[in-house]
LOVOSE-830799 format. One record per residue (C-alpha): x, y, z; residue in one letter. Coordinates in steps of 0.02 Angstrom, whole numbers, plus 50000, padded with zeros to 5 digits. Layout:
<atoms>
<east: X north: Y up: Z rest: A> .
...
</atoms>
This chain:
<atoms>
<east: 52556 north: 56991 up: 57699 rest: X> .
<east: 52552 north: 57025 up: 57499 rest: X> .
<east: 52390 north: 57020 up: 57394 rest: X> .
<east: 52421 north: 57017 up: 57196 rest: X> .
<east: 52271 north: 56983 up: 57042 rest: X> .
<east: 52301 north: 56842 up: 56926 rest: X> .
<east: 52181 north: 56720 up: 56827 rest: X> .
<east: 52171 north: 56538 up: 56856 rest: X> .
<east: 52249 north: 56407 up: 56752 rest: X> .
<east: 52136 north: 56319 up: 56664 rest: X> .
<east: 52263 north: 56179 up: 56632 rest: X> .
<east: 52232 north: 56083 up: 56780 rest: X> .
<east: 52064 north: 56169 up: 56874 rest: X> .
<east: 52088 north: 56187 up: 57041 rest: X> .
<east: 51955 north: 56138 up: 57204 rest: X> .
<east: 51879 north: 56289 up: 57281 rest: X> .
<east: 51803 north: 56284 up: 57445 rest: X> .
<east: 51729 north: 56387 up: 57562 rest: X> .
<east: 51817 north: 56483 up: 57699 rest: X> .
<east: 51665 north: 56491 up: 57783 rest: X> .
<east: 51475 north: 56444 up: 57768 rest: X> .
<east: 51386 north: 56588 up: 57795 rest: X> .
<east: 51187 north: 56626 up: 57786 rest: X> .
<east: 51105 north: 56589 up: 57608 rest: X> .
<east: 51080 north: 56752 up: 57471 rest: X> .
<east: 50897 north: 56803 up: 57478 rest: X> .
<east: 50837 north: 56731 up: 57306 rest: X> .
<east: 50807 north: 56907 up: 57253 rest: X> .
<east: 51002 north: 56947 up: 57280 rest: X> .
<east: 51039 north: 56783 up: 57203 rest: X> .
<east: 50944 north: 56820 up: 57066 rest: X> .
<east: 51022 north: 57002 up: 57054 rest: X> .
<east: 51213 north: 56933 up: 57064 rest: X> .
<east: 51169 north: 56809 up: 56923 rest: X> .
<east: 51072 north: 56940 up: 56812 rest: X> .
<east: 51248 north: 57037 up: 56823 rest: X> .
<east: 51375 north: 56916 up: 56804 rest: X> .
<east: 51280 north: 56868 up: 56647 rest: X> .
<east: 51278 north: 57046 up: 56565 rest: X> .
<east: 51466 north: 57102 up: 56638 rest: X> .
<east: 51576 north: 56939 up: 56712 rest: X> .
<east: 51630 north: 56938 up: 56859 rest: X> .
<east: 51683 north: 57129 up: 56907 rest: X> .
<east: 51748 north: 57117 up: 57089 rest: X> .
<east: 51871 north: 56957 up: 57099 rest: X> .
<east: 51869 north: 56839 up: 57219 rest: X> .
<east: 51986 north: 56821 up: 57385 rest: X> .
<east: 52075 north: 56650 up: 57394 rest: X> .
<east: 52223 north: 56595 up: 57531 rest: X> .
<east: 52339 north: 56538 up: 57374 rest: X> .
<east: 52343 north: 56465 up: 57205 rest: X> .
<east: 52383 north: 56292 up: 57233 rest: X> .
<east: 52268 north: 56146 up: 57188 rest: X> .
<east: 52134 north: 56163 up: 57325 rest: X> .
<east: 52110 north: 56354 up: 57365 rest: X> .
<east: 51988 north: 56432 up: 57524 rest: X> .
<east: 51881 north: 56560 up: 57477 rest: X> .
<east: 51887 north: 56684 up: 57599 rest: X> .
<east: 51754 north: 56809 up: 57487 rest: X> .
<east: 51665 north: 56759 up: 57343 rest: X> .
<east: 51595 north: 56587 up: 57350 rest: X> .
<east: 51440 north: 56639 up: 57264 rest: X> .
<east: 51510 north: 56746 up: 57123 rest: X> .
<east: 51623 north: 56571 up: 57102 rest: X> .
<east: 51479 north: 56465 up: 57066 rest: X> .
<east: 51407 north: 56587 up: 56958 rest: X> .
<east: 51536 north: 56616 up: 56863 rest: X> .
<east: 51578 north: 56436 up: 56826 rest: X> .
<east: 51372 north: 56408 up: 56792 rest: X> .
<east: 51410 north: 56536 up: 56634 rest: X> .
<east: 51574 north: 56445 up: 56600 rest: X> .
<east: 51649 north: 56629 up: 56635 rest: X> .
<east: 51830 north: 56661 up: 56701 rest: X> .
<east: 51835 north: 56708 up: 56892 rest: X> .
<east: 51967 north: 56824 up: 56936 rest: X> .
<east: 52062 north: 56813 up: 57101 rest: X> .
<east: 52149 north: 56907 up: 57220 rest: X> .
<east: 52298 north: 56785 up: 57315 rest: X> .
<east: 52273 north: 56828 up: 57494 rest: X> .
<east: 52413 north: 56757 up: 57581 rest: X> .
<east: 52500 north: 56761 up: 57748 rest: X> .
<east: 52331 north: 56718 up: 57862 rest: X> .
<east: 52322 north: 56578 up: 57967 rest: X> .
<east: 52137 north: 56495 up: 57981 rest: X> .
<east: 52062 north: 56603 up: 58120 rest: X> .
<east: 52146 north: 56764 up: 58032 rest: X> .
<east: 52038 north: 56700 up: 57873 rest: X> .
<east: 51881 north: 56671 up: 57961 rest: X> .
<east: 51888 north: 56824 up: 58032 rest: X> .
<east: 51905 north: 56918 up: 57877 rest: X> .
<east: 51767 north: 56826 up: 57754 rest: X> .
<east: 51647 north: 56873 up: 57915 rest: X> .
<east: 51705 north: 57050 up: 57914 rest: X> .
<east: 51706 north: 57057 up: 57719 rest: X> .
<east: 51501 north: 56990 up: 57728 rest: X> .
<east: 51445 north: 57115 up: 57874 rest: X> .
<east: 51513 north: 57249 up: 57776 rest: X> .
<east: 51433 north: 57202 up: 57626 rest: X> .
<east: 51299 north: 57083 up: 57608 rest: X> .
<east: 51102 north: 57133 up: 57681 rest: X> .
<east: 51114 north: 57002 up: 57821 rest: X> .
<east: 50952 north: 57040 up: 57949 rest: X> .
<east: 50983 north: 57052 up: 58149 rest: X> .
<east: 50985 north: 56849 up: 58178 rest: X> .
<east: 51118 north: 56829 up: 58039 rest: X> .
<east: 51217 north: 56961 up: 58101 rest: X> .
<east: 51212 north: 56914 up: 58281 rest: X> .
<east: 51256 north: 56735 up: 58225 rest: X> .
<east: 51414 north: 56780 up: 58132 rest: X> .
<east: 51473 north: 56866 up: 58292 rest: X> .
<east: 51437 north: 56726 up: 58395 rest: X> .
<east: 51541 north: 56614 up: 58274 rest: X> .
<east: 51690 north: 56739 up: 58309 rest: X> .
<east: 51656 north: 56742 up: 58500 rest: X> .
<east: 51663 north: 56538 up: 58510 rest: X> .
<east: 51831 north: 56537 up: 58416 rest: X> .
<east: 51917 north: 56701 up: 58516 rest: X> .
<east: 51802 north: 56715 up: 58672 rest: X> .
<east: 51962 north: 56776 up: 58767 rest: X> .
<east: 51999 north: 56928 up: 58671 rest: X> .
<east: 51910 north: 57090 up: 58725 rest: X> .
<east: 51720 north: 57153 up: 58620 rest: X> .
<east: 51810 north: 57306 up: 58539 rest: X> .
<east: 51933 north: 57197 up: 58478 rest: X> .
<east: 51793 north: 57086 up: 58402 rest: X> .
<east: 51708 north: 57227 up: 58358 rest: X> .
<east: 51854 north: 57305 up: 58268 rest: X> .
<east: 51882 north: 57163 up: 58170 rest: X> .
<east: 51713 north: 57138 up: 58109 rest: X> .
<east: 51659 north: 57321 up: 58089 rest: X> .
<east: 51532 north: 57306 up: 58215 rest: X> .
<east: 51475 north: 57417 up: 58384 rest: X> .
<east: 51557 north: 57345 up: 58538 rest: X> .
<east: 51379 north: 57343 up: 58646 rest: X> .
<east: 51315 north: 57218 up: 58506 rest: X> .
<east: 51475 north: 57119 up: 58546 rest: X> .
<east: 51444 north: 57109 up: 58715 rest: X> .
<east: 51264 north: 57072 up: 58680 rest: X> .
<east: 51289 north: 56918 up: 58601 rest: X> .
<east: 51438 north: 56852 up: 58712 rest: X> .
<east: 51314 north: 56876 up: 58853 rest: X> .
<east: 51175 north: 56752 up: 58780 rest: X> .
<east: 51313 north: 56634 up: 58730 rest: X> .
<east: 51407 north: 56613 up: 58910 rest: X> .
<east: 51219 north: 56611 up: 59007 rest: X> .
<east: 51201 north: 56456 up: 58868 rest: X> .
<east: 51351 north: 56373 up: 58919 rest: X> .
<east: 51404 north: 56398 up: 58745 rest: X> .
<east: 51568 north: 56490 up: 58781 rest: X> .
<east: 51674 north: 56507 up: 58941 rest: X> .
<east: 51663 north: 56675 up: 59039 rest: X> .
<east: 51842 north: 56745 up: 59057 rest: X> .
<east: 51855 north: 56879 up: 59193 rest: X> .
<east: 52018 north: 56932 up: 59090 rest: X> .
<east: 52027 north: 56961 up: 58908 rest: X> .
<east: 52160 north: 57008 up: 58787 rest: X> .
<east: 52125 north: 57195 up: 58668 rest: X> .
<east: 52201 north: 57256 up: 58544 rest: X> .
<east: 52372 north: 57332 up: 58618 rest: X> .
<east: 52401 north: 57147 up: 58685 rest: X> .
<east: 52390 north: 57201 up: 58870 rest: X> .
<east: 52258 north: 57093 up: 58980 rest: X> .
<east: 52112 north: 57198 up: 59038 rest: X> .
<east: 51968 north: 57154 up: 59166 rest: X> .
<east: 51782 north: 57090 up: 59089 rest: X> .
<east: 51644 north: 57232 up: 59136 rest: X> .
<east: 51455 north: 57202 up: 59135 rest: X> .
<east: 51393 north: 57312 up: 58995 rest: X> .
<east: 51242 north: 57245 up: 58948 rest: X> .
<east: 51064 north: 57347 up: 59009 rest: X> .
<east: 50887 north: 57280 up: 59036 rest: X> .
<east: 50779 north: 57292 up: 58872 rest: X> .
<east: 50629 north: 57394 up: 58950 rest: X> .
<east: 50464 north: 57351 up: 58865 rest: X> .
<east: 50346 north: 57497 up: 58798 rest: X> .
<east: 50180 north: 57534 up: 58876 rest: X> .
<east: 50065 north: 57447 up: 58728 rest: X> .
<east: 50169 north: 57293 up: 58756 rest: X> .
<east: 50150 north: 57292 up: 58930 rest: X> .
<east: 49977 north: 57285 up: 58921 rest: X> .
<east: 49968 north: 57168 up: 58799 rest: X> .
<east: 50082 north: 57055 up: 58914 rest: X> .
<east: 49960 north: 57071 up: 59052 rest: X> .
<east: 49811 north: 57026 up: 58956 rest: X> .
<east: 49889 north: 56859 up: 58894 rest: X> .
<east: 49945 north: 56814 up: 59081 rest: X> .
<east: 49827 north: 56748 up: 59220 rest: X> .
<east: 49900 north: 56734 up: 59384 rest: X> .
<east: 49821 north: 56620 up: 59517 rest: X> .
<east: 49855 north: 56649 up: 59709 rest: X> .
<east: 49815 north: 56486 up: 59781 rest: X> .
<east: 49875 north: 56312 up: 59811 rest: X> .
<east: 49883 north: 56221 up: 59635 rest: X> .
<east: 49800 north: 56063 up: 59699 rest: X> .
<east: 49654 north: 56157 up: 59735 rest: X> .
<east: 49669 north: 56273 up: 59570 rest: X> .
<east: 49698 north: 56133 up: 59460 rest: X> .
<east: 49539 north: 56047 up: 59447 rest: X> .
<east: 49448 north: 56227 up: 59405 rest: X> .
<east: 49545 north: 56214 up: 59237 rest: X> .
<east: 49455 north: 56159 up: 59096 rest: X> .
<east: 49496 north: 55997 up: 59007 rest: X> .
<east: 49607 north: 55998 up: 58849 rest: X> .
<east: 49638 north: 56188 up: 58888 rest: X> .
<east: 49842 north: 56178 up: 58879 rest: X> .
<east: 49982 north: 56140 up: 58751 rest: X> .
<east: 50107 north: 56117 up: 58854 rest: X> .
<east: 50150 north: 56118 up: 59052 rest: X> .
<east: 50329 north: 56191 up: 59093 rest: X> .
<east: 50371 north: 56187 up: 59283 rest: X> .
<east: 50504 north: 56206 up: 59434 rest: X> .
<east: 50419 north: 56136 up: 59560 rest: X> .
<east: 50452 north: 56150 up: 59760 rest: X> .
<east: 50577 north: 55997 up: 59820 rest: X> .
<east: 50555 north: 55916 up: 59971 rest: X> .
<east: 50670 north: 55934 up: 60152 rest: X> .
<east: 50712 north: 56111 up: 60105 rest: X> .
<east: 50693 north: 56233 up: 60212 rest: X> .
<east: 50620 north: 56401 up: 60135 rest: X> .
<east: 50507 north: 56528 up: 60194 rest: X> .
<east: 50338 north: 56459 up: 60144 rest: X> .
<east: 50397 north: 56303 up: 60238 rest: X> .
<east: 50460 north: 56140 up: 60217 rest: X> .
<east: 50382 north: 55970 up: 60150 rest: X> .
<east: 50413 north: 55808 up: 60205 rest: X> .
<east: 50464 north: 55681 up: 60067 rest: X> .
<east: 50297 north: 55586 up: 60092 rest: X> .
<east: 50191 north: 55762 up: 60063 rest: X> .
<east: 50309 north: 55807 up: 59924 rest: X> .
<east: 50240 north: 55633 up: 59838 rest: X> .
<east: 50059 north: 55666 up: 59890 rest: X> .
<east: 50087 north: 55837 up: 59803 rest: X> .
<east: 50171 north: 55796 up: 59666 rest: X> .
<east: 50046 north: 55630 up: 59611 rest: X> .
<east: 49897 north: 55769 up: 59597 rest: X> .
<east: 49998 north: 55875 up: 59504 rest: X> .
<east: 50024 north: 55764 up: 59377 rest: X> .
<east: 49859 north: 55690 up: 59369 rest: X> .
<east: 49798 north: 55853 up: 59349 rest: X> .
<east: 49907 north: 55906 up: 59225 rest: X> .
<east: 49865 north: 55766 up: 59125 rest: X> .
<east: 49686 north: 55818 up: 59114 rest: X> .
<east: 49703 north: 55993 up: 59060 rest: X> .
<east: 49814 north: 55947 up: 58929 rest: X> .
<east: 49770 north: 55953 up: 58745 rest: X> .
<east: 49816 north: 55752 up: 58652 rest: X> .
<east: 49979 north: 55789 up: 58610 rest: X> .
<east: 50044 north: 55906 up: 58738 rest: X> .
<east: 50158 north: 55854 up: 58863 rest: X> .
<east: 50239 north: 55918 up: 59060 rest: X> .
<east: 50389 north: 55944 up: 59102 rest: X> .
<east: 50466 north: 55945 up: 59273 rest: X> .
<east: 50632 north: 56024 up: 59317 rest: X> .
<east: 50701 north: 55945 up: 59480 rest: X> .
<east: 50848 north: 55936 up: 59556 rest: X> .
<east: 50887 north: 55809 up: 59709 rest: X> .
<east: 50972 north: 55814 up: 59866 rest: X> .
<east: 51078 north: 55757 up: 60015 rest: X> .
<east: 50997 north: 55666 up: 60185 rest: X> .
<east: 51178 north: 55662 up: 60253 rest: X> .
<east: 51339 north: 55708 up: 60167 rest: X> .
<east: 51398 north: 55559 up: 60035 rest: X> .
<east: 51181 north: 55500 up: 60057 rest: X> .
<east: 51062 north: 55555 up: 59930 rest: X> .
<east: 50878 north: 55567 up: 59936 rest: X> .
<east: 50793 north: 55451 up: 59825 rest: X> .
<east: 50632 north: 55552 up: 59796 rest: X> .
<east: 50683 north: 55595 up: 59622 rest: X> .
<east: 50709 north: 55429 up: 59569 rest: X> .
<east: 50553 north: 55349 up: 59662 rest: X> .
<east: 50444 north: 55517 up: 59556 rest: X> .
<east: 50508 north: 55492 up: 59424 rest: X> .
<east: 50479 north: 55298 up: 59436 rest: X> .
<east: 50306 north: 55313 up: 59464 rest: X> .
<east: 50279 north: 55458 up: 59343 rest: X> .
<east: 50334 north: 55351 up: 59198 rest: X> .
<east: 50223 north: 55197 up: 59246 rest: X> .
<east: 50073 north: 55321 up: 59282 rest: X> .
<east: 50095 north: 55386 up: 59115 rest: X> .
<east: 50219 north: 55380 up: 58994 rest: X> .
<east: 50438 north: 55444 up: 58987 rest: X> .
<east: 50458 north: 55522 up: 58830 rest: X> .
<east: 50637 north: 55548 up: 58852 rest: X> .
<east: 50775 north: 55588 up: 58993 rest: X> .
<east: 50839 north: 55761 up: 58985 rest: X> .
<east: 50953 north: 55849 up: 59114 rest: X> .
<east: 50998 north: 56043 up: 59126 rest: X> .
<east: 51200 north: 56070 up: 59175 rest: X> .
<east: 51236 north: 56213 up: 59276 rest: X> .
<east: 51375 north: 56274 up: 59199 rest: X> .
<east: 51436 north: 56384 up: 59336 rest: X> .
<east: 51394 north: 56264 up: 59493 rest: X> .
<east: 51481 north: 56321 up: 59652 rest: X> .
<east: 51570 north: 56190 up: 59741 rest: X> .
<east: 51428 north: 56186 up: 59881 rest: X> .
<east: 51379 north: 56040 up: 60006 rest: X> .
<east: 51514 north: 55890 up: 60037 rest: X> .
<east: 51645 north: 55969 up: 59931 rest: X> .
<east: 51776 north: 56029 up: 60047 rest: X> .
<east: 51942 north: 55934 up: 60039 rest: X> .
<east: 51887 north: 55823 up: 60179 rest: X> .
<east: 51709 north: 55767 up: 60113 rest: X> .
<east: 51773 north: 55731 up: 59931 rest: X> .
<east: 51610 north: 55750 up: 59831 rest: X> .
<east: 51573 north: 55809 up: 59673 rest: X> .
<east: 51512 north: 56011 up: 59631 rest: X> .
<east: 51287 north: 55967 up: 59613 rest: X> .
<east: 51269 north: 56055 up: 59414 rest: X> .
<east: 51144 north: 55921 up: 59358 rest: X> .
<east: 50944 north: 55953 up: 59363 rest: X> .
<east: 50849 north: 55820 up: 59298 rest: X> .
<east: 50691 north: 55873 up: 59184 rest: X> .
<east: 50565 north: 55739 up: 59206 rest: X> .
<east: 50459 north: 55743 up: 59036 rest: X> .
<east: 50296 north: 55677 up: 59016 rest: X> .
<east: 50171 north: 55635 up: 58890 rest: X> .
<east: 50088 north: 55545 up: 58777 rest: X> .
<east: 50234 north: 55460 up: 58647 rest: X> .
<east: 50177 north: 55558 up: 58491 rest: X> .
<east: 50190 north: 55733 up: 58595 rest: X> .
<east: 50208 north: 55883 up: 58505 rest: X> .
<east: 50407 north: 55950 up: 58497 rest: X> .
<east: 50486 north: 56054 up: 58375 rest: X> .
<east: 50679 north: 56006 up: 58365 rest: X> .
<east: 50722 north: 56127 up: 58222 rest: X> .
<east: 50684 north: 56284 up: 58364 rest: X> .
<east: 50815 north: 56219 up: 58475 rest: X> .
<east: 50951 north: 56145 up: 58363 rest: X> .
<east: 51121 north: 56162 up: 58409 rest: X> .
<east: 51258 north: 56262 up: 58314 rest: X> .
<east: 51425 north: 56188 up: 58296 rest: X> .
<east: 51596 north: 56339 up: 58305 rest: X> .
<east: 51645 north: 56366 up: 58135 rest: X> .
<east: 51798 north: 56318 up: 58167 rest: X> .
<east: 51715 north: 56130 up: 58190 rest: X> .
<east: 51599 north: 56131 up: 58067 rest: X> .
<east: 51695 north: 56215 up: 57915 rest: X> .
<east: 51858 north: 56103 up: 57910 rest: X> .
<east: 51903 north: 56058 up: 57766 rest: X> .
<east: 51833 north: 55887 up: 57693 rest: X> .
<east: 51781 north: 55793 up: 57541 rest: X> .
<east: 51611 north: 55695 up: 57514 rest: X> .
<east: 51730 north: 55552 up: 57524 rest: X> .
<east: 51806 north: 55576 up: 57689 rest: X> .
<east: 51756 north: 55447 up: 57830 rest: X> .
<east: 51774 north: 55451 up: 58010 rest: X> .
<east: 51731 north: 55319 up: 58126 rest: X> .
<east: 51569 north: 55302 up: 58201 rest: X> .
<east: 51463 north: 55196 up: 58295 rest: X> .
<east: 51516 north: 54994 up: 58302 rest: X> .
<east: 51564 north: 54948 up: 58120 rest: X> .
<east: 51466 north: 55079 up: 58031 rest: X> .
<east: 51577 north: 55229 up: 57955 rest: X> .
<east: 51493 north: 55411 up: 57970 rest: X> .
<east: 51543 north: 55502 up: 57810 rest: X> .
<east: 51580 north: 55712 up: 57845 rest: X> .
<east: 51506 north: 55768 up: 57686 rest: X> .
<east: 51311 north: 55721 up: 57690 rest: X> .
<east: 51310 north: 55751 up: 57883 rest: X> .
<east: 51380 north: 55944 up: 57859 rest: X> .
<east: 51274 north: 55960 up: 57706 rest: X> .
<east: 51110 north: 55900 up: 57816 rest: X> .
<east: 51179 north: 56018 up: 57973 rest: X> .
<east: 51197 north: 56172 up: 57824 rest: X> .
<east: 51025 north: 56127 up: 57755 rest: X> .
<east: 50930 north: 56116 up: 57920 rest: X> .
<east: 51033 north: 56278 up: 58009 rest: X> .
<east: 51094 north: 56174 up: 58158 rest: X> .
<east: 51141 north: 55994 up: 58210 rest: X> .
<east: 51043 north: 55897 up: 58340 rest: X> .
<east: 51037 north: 55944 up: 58515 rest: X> .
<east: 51099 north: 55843 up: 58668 rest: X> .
<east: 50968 north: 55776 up: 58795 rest: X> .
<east: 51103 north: 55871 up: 58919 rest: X> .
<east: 51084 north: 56057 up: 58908 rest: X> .
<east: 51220 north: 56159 up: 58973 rest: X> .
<east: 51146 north: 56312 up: 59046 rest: X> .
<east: 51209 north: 56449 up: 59147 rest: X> .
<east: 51123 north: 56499 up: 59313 rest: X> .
<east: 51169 north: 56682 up: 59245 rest: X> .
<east: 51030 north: 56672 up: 59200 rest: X> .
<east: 50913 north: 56655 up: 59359 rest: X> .
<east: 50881 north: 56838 up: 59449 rest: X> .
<east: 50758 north: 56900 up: 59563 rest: X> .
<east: 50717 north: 56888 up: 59725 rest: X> .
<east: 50644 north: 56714 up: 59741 rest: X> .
<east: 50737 north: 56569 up: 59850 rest: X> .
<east: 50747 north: 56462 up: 59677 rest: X> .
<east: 50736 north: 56550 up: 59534 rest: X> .
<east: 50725 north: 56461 up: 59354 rest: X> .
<east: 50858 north: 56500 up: 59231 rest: X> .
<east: 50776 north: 56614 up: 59111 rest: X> .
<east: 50872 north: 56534 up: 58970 rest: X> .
<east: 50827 north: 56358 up: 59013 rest: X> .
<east: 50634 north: 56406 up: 59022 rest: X> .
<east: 50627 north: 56490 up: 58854 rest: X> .
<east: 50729 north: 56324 up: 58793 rest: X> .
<east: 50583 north: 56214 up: 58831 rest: X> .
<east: 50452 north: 56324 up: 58793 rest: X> .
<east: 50523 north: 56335 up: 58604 rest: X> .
<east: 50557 north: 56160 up: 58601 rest: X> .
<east: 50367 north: 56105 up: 58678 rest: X> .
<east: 50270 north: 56248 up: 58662 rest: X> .
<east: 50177 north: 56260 up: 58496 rest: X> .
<east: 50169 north: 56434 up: 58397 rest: X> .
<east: 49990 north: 56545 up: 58488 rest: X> .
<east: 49993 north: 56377 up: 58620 rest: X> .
<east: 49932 north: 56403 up: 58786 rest: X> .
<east: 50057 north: 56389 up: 58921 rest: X> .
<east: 50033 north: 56323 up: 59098 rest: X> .
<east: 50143 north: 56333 up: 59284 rest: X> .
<east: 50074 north: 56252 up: 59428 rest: X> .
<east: 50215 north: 56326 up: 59533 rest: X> .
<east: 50256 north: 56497 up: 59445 rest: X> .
<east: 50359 north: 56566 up: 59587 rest: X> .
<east: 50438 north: 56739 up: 59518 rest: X> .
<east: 50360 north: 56697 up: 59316 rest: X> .
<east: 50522 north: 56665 up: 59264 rest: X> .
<east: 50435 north: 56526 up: 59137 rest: X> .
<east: 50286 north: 56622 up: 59095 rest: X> .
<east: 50378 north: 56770 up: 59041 rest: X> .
<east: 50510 north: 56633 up: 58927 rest: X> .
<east: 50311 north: 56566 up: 58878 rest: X> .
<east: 50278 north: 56762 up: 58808 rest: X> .
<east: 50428 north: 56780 up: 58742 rest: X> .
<east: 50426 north: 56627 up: 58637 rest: X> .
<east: 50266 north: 56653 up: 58558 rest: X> .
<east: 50105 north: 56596 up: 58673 rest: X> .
<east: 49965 north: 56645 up: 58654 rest: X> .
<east: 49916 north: 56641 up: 58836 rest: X> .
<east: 49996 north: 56573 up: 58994 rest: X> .
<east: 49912 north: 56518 up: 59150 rest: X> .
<east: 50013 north: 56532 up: 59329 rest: X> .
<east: 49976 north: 56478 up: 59501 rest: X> .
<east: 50056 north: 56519 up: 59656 rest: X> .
<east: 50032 north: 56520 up: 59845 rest: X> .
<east: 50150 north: 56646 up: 59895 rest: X> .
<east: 50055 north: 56825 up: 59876 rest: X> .
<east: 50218 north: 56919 up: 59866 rest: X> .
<east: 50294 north: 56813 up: 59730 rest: X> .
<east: 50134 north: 56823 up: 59638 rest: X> .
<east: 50165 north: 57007 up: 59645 rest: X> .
<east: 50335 north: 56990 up: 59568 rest: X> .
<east: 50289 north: 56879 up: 59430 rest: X> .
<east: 50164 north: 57015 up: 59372 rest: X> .
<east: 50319 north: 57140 up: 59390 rest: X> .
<east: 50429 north: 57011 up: 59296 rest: X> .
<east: 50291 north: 56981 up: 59150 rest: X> .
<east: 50247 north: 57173 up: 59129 rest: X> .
</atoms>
């Protein structure tokens, strides 16, 4: 690998583009890089993967543009030998060293790393981008409880031998002033939501976010027949309906089940039926369970599938509030920064052509791409000592995406407060719980403070 300085040719200019897209300047640094390039040219030269006609920038996309604003010459430094990933990896370690990027940025440009080398170790990504190792592990945590990456019990460091994955990642442990404050924003109900319900005010919730009880389960509060589980469910919903505000909207997260091996239950269907007559589907959604075991009527004799799909029954009125820029998606570098021209076309949908330059340029602009209406989400993220505990990730997913900013946030069946606490988390101003079972009452309160 040789690095050597020369000036462009101005005989034939060449095409620069990016290595990488990485966050935006502040317009204060902007405005500082331009001030200088103005007074002094361009000091430190730029890093480019060769000097033919189209060269990556691997540092220095910014002093580029600058410098060919002025009409200035940009100096370069030929970077060669690197392979794509190799490159990557160096413009992110190059802009972590030096640029002022806050704690999201940062945290973003490692998870960009970790989706294109999940199976080497976090001191080796950490090593590479001049970063601590616990961060590392930090972020590849959130990512493979999102589905976002696989989880590799093995991983490859930096002598090249394969070494074992280790948990390394503690509980963040909340101070006593935001404890309290926790607590005061939380009301916990111990009682039977049908009869709770009605004593809510009208209009008095944004949203409704809930994992309700299923039916033919057997768990230690009991177990409801199909029939009840309707009867249940239809004042729930009703109910729900009331105390919402115009443009809020419920959402049920249900998941259905076997009356014999290779025969489903249909309650799921016939709710979710009636539900959308009653009031109104805004759209199907399901959660994936990335990490399903292979449970009922999977062994080699029964043949069936791994169960990894829940089905989140959303309701409301058409118009419903949702906020799509809190939960959009973000595409690997490696996908999203391949190299392309405005005039490249690949095919899309029947005979219409999708072309790669406006839609990357509206994915850059916005900060992410639109999300599936299938969420892949690990149950790594479900703890506690309740029979069915909520995904924490998949909670705090709907409560960004439906839960306005100070909204009010409501869960008929709050079980451990898995949702309440993703409610808090994500910005409400207050949310409202109910729950029958005294002892998981108790743990919600432990879970929230």
């Amino acid at each position: 690998m040789e690095s050597k300085t020369r000036r462009p040719s101005r005989l034939k200019p060449p095409r620069y583009e990016p290595v990488l897209r990485l966050p935006p300047l502040s317009d204060d640094e902007l405005q500082g890089l331009r001030d200088s390039i103005a007074i002094h040219g361009v000091l430190v030269p730029i890093l480019v993967d060769g000097d033919g006609p189209v060269r990556r920038i691997i540092d220095g996309n910014y002093r580029k543009q600058i410098a060919d604003d002025f009409g200035y010459t940009c100096p370069e430094i030929i970077q060669e030998g690197l392979d794509e990933d190799e490159m990557r990896t160096l413009a992110r370690a190059l802009n972590l060293a030096r640029r002022h990027l806050n704690t999201k940025q940062r945290r973003e440009l490692i998870a960009e790393q970790l989706r294109e080398t999940p199976e080497r170790t976090n001191r080796w990504v950490a090593k590479q981008l001049g970063v601590h190792h616990a961060t590392v592990a930090s972020v590849r945590l959130e990512l493979e409880s999102s589905g976002q990456i696989i989880h590799c019990p093995n991983r490859l460091g930096s002598d090249g031998r394969i070494q074992p994955a280790r948990k390394t990642v503690a509980p963040v442990l909340l101070g006593a002033e935001d404890r309290q404050k926790r607590m005061e924003a939380t009301a916990l109900i111990h009682g039977d939501c049908r009869e709770e319900l009605p004593k809510l005010s009208v209009a008095s919730v944004d949203a409704v976010i809930t994992d309700p009880i299923y039916p033919e389960i057997e768990r230690e509060y009991g177990r409801i027949s199909e029939p009840e589980w309707h009867d249940l469910m239809h004042v729930v919903v009703r109910e729900c309906r009331r105390v919402l505000k115009p443009h809020g909207s419920a959402l049920f997260i249900l998941q259905p089940n076997y009356e014999h091996v290779g025969q489903m239950r249909l309650w799921l269907w016939e709710f979710l039926l009636w539900a959308a007559k009653e009031w109104n589907l805004v759209q199907d959604v399901y959660s994936w369970t990335t990490d399903a075991l292979p449970l009922t009527g999977t062994r080699r004799t029964q043949g069936l599938l791994r169960q990894s799909v829940k089905t989140c029954v959303w309701l409301g009125p058409k118009d419903c509030y949702r906020n799509q820029d809190n939960v959009l998606r973000t595409p690997s570098e490696k996908t999203s920064n391949r190299p392309f021209s405005e005039n490249e076309v690949r095919p899309g949908i029947g005979k219409w052509p999708c072309r790669n330059g406006p839609m990357a340029s509206a994915a850059a602009e916005r900060g992410g791409t639109t999300p599936f209406n299938l969420l892949p989400i690990s149950n790594s993220g479900a703890r506690g000592d309740h029979p069915a505990t909520t995904p924490y990730r998949l909670a705090a997913w709907w409560c960004r995406y439906l839960l306005p900013e100070d909204g009010v946030l409501l869960d008929p069946f709050a079980g451990g407060g898995t949702i309440l606490a993703a409610g808090l988390d994500c910005g409400a101003s207050r949310v409202l719980g109910i729950e029958r079972v005294e002892k998981y009452v108790e743990m919600a309160w432990e879970r929230i403070g």
